[in-house]
VOPAGU-2260 file (C-alpha; in pm, 1 decimal, decimal comma):
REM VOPAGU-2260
SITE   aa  ch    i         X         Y         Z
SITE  UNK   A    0    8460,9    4279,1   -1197,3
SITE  UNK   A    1    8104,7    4472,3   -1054,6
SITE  UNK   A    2    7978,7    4315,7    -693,6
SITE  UNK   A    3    7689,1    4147,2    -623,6
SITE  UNK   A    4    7433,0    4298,0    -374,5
SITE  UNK   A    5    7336,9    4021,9    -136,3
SITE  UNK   A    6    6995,0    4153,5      20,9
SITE  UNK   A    7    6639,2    4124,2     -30,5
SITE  UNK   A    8    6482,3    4297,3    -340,0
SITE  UNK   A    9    6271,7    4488,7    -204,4
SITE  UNK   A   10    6536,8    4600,3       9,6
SITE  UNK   A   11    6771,8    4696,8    -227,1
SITE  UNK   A   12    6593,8    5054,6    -310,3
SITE  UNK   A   13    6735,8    5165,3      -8,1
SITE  UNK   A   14    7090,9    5186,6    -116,1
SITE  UNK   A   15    6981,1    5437,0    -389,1
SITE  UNK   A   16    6867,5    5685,1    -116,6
SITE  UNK   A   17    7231,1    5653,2      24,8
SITE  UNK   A   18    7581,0    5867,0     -55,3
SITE  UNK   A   19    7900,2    5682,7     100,1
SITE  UNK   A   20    8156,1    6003,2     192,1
SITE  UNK   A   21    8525,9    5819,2     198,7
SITE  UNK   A   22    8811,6    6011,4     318,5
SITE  UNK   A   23    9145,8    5856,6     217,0
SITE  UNK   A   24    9488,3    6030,7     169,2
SITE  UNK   A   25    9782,6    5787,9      15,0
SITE  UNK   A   26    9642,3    5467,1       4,1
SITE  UNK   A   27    9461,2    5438,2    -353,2
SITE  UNK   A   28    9444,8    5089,4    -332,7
SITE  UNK   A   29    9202,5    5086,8     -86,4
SITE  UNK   A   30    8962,9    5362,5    -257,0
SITE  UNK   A   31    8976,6    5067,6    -559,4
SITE  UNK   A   32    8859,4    4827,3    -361,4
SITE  UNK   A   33    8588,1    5037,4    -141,2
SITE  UNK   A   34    8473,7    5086,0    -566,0
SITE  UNK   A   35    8481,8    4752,3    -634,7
SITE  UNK   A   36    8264,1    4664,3    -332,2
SITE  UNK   A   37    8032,5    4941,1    -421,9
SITE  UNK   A   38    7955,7    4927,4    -763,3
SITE  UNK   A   39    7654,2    4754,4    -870,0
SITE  UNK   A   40    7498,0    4849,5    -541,3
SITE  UNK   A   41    7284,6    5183,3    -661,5
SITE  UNK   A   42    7490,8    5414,8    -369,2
SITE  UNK   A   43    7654,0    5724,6    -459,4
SITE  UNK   A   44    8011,1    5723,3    -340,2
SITE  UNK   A   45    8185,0    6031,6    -249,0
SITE  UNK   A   46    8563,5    5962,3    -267,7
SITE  UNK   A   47    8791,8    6284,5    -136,0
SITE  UNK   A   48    9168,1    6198,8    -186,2
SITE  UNK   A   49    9439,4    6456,3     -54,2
SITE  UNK   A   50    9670,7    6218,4    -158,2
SITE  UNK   A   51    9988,8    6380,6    -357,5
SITE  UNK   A   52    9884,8    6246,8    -668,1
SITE  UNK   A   53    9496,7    6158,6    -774,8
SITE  UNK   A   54    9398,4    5808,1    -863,4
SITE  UNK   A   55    9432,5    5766,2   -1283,7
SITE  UNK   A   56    9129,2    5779,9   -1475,5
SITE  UNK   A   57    9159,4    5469,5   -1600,7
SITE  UNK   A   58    9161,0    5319,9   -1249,3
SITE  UNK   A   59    8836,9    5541,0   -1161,1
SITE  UNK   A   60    8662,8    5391,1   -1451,7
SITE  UNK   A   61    8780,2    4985,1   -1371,9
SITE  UNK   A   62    8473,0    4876,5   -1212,3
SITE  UNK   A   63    8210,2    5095,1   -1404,2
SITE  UNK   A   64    8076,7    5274,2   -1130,2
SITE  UNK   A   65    7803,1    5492,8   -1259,6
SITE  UNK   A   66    7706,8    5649,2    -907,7
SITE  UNK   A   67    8039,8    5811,1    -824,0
SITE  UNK   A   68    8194,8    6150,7    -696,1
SITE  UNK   A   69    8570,1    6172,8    -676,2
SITE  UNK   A   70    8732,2    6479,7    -536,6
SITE  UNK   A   71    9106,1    6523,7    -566,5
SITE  UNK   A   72    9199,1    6831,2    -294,4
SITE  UNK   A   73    9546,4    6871,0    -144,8
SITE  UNK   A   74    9328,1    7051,1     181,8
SITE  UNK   A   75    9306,6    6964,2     537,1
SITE  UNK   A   76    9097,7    6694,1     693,1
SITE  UNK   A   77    8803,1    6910,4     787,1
SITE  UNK   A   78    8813,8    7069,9     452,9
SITE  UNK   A   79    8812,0    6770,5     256,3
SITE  UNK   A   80    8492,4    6676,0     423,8
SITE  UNK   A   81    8299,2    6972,4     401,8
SITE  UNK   A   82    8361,8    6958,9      20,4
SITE  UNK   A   83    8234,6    6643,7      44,6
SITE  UNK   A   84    7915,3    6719,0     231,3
SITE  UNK   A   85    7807,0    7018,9     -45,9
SITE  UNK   A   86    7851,7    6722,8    -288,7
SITE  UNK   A   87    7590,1    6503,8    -164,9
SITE  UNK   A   88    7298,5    6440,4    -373,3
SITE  UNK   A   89    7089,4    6107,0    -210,7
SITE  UNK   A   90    6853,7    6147,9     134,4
SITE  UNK   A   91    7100,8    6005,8     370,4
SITE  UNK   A   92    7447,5    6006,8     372,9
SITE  UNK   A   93    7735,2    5781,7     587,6
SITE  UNK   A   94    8166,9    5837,2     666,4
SITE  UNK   A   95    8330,1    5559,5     601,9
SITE  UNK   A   96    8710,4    5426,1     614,7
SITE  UNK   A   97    8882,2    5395,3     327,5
SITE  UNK   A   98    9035,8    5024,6     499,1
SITE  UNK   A   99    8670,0    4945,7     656,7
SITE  UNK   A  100    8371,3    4748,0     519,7
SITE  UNK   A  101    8010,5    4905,1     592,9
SITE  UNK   A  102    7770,4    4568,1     526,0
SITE  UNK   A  103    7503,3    4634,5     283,2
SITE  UNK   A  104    7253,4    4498,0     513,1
SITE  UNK   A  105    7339,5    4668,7     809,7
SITE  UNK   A  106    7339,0    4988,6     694,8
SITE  UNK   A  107    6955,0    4913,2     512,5
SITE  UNK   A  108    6904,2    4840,4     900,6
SITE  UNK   A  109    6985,5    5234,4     986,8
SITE  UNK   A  110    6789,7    5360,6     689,2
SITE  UNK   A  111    6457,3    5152,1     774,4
SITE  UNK   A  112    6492,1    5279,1    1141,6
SITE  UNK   A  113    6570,4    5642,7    1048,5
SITE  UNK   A  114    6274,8    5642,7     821,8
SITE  UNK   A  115    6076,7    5442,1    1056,2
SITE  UNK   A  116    6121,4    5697,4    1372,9
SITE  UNK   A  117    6154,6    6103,0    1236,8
SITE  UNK   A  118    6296,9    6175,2    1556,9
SITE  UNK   A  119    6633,3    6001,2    1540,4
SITE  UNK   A  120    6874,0    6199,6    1379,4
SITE  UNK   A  121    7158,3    5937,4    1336,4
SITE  UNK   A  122    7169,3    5556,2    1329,4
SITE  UNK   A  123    7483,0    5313,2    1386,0
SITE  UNK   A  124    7529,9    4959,0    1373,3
SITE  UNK   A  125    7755,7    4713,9    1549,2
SITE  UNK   A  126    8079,5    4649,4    1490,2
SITE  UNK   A  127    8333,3    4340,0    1507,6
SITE  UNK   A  128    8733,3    4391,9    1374,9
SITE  UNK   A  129    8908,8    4233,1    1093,1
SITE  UNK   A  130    9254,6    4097,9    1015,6
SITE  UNK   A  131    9338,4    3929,5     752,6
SITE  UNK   A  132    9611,5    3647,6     764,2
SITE  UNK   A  133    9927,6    3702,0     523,8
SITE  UNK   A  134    9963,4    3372,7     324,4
SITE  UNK   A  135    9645,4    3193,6     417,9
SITE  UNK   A  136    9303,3    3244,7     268,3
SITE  UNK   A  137    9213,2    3303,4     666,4
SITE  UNK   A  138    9035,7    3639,8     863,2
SITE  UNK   A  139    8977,2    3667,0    1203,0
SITE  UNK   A  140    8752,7    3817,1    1345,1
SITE  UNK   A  141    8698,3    4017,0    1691,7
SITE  UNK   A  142    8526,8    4233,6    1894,3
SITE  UNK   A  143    8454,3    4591,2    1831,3
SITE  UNK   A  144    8303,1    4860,6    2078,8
SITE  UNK   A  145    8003,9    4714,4    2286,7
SITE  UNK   A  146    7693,3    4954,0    2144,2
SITE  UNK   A  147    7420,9    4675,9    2165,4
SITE  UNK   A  148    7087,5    4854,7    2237,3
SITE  UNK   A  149    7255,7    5174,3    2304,9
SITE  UNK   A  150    7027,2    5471,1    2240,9
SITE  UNK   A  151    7051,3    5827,9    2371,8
SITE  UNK   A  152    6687,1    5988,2    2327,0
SITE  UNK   A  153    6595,5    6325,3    2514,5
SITE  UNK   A  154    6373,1    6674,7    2411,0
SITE  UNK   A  155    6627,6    6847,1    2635,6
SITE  UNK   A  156    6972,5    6919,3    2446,4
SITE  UNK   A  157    7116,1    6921,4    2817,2
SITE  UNK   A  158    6959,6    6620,6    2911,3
SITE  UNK   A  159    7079,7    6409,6    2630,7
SITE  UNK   A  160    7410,6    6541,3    2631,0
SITE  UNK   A  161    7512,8    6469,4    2952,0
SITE  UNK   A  162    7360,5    6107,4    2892,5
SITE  UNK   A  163    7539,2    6083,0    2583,2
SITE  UNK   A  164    7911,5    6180,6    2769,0
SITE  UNK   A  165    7819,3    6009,9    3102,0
SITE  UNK   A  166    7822,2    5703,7    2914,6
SITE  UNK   A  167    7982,0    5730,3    2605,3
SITE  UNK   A  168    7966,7    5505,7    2285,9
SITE  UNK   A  169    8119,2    5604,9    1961,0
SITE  UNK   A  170    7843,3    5539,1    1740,9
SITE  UNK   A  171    7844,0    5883,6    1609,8
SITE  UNK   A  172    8175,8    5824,5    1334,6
SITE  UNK   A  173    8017,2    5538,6    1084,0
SITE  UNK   A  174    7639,7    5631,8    1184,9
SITE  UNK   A  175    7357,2    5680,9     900,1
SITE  UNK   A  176    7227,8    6042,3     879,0
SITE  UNK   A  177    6995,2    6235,8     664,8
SITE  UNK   A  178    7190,2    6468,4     452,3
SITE  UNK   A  179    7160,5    6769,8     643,1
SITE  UNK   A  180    7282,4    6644,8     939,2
SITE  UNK   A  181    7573,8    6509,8     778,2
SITE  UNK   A  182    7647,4    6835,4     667,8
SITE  UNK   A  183    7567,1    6998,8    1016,8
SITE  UNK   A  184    7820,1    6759,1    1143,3
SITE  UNK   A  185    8111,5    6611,3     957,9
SITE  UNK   A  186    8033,6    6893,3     711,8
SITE  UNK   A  187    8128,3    7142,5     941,0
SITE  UNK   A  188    8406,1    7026,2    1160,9
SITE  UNK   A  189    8686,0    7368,0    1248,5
SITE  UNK   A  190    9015,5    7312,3    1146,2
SITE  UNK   A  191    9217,9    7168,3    1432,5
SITE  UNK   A  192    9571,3    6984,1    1432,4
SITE  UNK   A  193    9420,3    6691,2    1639,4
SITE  UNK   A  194    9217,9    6434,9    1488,9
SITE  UNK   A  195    9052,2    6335,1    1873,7
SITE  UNK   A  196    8967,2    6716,1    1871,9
SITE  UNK   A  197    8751,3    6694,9    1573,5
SITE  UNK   A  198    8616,5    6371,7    1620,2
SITE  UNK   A  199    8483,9    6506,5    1991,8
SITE  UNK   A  200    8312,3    6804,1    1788,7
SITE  UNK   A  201    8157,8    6580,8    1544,6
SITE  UNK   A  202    8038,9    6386,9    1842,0
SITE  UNK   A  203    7879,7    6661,8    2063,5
SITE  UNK   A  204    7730,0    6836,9    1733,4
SITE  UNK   A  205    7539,6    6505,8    1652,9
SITE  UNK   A  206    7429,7    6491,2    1982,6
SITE  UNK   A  207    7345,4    6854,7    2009,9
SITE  UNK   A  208    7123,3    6766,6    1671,3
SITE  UNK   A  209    6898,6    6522,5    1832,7
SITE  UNK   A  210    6817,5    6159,6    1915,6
SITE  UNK   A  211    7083,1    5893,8    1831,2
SITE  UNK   A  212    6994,4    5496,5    1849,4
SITE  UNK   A  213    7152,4    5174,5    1701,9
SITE  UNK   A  214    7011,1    4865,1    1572,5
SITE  UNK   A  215    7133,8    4499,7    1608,4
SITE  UNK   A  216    7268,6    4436,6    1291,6
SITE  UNK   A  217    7665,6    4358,0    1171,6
SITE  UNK   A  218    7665,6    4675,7    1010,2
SITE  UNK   A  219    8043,1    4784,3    1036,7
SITE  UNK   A  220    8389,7    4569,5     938,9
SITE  UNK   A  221    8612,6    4706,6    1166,8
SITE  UNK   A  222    8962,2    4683,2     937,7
SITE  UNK   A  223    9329,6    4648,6    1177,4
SITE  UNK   A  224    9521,3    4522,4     860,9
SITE  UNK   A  225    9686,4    4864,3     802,8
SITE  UNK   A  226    9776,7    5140,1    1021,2
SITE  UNK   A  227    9556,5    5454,3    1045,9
SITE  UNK   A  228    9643,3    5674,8     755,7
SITE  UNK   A  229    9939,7    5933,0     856,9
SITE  UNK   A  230    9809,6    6223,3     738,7
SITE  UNK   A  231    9995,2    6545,8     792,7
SITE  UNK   A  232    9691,6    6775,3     881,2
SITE  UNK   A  233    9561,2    6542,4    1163,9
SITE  UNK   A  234    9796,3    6442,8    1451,3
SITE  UNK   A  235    9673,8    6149,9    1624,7
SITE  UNK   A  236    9894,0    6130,9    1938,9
SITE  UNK   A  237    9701,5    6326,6    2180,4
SITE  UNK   A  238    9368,5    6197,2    2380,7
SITE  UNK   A  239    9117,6    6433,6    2408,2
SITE  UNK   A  240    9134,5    6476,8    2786,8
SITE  UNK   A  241    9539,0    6541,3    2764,6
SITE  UNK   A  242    9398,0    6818,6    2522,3
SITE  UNK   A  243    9147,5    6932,6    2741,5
SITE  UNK   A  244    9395,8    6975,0    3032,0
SITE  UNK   A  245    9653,6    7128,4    2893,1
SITE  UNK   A  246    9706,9    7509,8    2921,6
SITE  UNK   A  247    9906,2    7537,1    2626,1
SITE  UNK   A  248    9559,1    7492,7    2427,9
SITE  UNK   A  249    9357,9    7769,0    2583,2
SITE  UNK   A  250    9275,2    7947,3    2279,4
SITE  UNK   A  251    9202,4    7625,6    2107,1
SITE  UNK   A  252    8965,3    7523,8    2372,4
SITE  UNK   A  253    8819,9    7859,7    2373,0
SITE  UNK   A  254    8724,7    7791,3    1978,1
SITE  UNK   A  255    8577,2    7484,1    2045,9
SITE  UNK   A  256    8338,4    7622,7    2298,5
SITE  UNK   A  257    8219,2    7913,5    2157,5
SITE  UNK   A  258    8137,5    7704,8    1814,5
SITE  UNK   A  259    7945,1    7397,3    2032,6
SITE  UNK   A  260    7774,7    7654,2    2276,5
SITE  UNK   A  261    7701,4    7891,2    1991,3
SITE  UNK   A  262    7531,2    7562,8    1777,2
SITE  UNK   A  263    7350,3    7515,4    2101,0
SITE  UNK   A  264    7216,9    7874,2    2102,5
SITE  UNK   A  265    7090,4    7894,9    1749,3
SITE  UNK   A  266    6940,7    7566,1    1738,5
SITE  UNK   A  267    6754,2    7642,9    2052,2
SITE  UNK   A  268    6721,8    7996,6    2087,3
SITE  UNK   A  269    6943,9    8023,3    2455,1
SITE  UNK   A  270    7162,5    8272,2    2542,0
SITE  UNK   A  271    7519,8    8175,5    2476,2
SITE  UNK   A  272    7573,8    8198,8    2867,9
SITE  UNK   A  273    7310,5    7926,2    2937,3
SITE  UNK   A  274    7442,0    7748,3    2619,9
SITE  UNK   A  275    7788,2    7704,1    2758,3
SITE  UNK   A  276    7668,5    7565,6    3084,4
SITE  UNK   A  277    7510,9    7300,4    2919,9
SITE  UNK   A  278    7830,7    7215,1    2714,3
SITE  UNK   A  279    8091,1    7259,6    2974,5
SITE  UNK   A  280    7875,1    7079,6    3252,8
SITE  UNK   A  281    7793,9    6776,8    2960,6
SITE  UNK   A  282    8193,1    6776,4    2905,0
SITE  UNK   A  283    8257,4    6755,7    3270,5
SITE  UNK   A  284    8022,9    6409,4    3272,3
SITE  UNK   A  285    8251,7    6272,9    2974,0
SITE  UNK   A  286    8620,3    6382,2    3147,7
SITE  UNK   A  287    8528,4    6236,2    3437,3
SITE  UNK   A  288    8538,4    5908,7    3276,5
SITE  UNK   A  289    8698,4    5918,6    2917,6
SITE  UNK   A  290    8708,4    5632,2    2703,9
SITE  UNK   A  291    8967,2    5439,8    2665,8
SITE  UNK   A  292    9056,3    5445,7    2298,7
SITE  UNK   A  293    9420,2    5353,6    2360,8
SITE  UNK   A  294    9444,1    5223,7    2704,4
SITE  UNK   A  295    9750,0    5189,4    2843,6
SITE  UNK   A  296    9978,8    4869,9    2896,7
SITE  UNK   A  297    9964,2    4664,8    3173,1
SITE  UNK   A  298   10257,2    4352,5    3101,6
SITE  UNK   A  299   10599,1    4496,2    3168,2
SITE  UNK   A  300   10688,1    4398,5    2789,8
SITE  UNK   A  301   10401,4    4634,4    2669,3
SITE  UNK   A  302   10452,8    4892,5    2924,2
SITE  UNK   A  303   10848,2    4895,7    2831,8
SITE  UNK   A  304   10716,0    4938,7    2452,2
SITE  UNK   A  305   10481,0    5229,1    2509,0
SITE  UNK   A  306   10712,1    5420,4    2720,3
SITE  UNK   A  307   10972,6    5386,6    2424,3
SITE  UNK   A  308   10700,4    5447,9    2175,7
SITE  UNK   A  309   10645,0    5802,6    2380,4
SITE  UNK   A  310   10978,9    5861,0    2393,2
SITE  UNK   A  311   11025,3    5821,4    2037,3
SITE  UNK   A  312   10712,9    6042,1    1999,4
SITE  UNK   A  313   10861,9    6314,3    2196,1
SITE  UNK   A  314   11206,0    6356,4    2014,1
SITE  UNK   A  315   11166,2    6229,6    1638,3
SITE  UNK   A  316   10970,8    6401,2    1347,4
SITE  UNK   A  317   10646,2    6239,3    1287,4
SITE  UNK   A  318   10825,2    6094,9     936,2
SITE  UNK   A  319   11083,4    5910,0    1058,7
SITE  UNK   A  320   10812,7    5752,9    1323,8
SITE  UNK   A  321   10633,4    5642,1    1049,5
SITE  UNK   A  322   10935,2    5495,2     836,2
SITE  UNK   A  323   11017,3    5311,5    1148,5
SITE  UNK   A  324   10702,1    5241,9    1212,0
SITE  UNK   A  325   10692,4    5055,1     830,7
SITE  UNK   A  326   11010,2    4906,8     914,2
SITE  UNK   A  327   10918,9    4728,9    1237,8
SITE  UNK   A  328   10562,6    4594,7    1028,2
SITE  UNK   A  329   10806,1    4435,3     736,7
SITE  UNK   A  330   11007,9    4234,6     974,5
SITE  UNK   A  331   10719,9    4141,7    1210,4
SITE  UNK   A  332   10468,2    4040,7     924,1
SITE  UNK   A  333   10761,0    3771,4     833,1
SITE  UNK   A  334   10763,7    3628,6    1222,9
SITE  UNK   A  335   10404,3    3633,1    1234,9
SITE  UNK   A  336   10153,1    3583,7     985,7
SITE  UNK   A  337    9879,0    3823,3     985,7
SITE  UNK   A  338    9859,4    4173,0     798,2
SITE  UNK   A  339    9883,3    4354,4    1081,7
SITE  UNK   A  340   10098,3    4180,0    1293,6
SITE  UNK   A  341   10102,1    4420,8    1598,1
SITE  UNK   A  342    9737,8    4272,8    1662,3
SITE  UNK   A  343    9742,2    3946,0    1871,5
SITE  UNK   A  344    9492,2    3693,5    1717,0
SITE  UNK   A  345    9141,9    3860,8    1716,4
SITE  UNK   A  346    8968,7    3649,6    1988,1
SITE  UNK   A  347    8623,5    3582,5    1735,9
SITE  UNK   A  348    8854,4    3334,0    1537,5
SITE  UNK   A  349    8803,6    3273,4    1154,2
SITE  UNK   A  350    8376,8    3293,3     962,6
SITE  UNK   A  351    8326,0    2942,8    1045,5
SITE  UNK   A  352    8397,2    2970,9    1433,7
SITE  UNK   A  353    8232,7    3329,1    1436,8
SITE  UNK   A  354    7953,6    3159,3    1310,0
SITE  UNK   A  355    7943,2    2864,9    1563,9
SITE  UNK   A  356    7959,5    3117,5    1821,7
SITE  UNK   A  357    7692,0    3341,4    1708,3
SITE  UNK   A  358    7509,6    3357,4    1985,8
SITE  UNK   A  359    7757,8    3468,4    2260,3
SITE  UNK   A  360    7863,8    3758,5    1995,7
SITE  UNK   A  361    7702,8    4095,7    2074,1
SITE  UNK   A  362    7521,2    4166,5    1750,5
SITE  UNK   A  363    7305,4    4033,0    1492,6
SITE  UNK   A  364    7512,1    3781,0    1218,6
SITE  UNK   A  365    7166,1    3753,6     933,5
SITE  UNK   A  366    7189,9    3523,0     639,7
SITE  UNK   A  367    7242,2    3818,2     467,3
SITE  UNK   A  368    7497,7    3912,4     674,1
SITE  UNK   A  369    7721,3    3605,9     636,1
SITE  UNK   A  370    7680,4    3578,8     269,3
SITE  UNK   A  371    7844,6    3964,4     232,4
SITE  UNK   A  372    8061,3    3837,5     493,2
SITE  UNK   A  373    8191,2    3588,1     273,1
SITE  UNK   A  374    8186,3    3770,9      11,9
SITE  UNK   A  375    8407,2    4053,0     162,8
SITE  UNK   A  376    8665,3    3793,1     237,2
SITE  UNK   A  377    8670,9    3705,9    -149,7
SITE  UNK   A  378    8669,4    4092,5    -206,3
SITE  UNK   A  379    9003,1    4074,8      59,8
SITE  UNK   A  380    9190,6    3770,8     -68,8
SITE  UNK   A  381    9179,1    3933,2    -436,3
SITE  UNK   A  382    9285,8    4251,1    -335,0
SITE  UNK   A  383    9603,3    4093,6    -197,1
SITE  UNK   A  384    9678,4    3911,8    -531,0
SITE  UNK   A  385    9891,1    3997,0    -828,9
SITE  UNK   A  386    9664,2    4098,9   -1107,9
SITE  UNK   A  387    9414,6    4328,2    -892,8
SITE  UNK   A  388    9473,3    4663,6   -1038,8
SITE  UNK   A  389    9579,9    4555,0   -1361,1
């Protein structure tokens, strides 16, 4: 079954300009449903799997997408993206999750303002969470990262740099970029065994590129209904400042410098002396107040739970963490109904309260909006049910 675009018509050109990148290792039924929600729309999507196995041909073709890339490659993270990136044929080019949503609207919202202001070099959205319930035809909804009006616009690399890590947003990771860019930046990411570490240098090296801005508009479902993918090249445990800190990591620090301070350099023509002052004095800005992507307990029930959980982390292979990790999600998914049961109830509450509450919700809900909205819930529901990948 194709979808059905729900914007304007004279809006809908826009998607043609567009090529959707999609990492995804081991979860297939999720690149089937990013197709599903695709097709019909005019973007190219660029599917890279380093799954075991690639998806069946026959699955590929379900949905008659006309516009699509897939790349089956056993690589790295890094790698798999920068294969990606030489495969892009449209003017602009966005990452996105294989669990997420990216609203057809929203991201029409980036385009318009990219094209509308040369000097931006990447444009995000806002973004609200997701979880779906288990047995009910029910989502809630919830509140993303706070990026409303957030815009980080300087001629001086330093300058916006240290803006950009004095106060940081991540608007960089699901922002709209022109194709080169993309490639400048998720395109060219150095192979590192932490997933925060080449995040940060995706980050900085979109920064480093120019002027970043956001608009208004829902652009960006934020999916909690799965865990993040375990994938062997990427290790997710550390934070970037326990990274940063640590001795052990010298050399690997040492990498990451020289390739930020030497993108500095060429784009700019400074010597790679000046060029690492400006990095290491913008990354002192950002260390002296991280974000807090996992913050850390404060009830004695959830403090007891992460110390075990880093405990666990410590002694056990990264396999069995994740077996137990499946485990524990089977068992709580039949106390509690929601898909991912380790999230409380999303605070937002189902469409039709998100709706009521609009206005106290920091972005833009259109009538556009709220139709894909709805529409993505269908998309949901049916992926859940029996006779979806038949």
């Amino acid at each position: 079954m194709a979808n059905t675009v729900l914007v304007a018509d004279e809006n809908i050109s826009l998607l043609h300009e567009l090529s959707v990148v999609i990492p995804t290792f081991n979860r297939h039924e999720f690149v089937l449903r990013q197709l599903r929600y695709w097709s019909n729309t005019g973007a190219e999507v660029i599917i890279v799997d380093g799954s075991k196995e690639p998806l069946a041909q026959h699955a590929l073709n379900k949905f008659g997408f006309s516009n699509l890339i897939y790349l089956h490659a056993q690589d790295t993270f890094n790698e798999r993206l920068k294969l990606a990136a030489k495969k892009i044929t449209r003017t602009y080019a966005v990452h996105c999750s294989d669990d997420d949503f990216l609203l057809f609207s929203g991201v029409i919202s980036c385009i318009k303002r990219l094209k509308s202001n040369k000097k931006l070099i990447a444009c995000s959205g806002q973004t609200i969470k997701i979880n779906p319930y288990r047995t009910r035809s029910l989502i809630d909804y919830g509140a993303g990262y706070r990026t409303l009006n957030y815009e980080i616009r300087s001629k001086s690399v330093a300058k916006r740099l240290k803006m950009a890590l004095s106060n940081y947003k991540p608007v960089t990771f699901y922002a709209v970029m022109p194709k080169d860019i993309f490639t400048e930046t998720w395109g060219n990411i150095q192979d590192n065994e932490f997933a925060m570490v080449q995040e940060f240098e995706q980050i900085i090296t979109t920064y480093i590129c120019g002027d970043v801005a956001t608009v208004k508009d829902l652009t960006r479902l934020w999916s909690v209904e799965v865990f993040s993918v375990s994938d062997p090249s990427q290790d997710r445990q550390i934070k970037i400042e326990d990274w940063w800190t640590n001795n052990y990591y010298e050399k690997q620090k040492q990498k990451f410098v020289s390739k930020l301070s030497n993108t500095i350099s060429s784009k700019y023509g400074y010597s790679y002396i000046k060029s690492s002052k400006i990095l290491l004095s913008a990354l002192d800005c950002y260390f002296k107040n991280p974000l807090q992507f996992n913050p850390k307990p404060n009830s004695l029930i959830d403090i007891f739970n992460w110390k075990i959980k880093k405990i666990a982390n410590r002694l056990l292979p990264q396999r069995m963490i994740f077996t137990l990790k499946k485990l524990r999600l089977k068992v709580l998914r039949i106390l509690i109904n929601r898909r991912n049961p380790l999230w409380r109830k999303l605070e937002y509450g189902n469409i039709k309260k998100l709706m009521l509450n609009s206005d106290s919700i920091p972005c833009s809900i259109t009538e556009s909006a709220y139709k894909e909205l709805k529409m993505i819930e269908a998309l949901i529901f049916d992926h859940y049910s029996k006779d979806f990948y038949i």
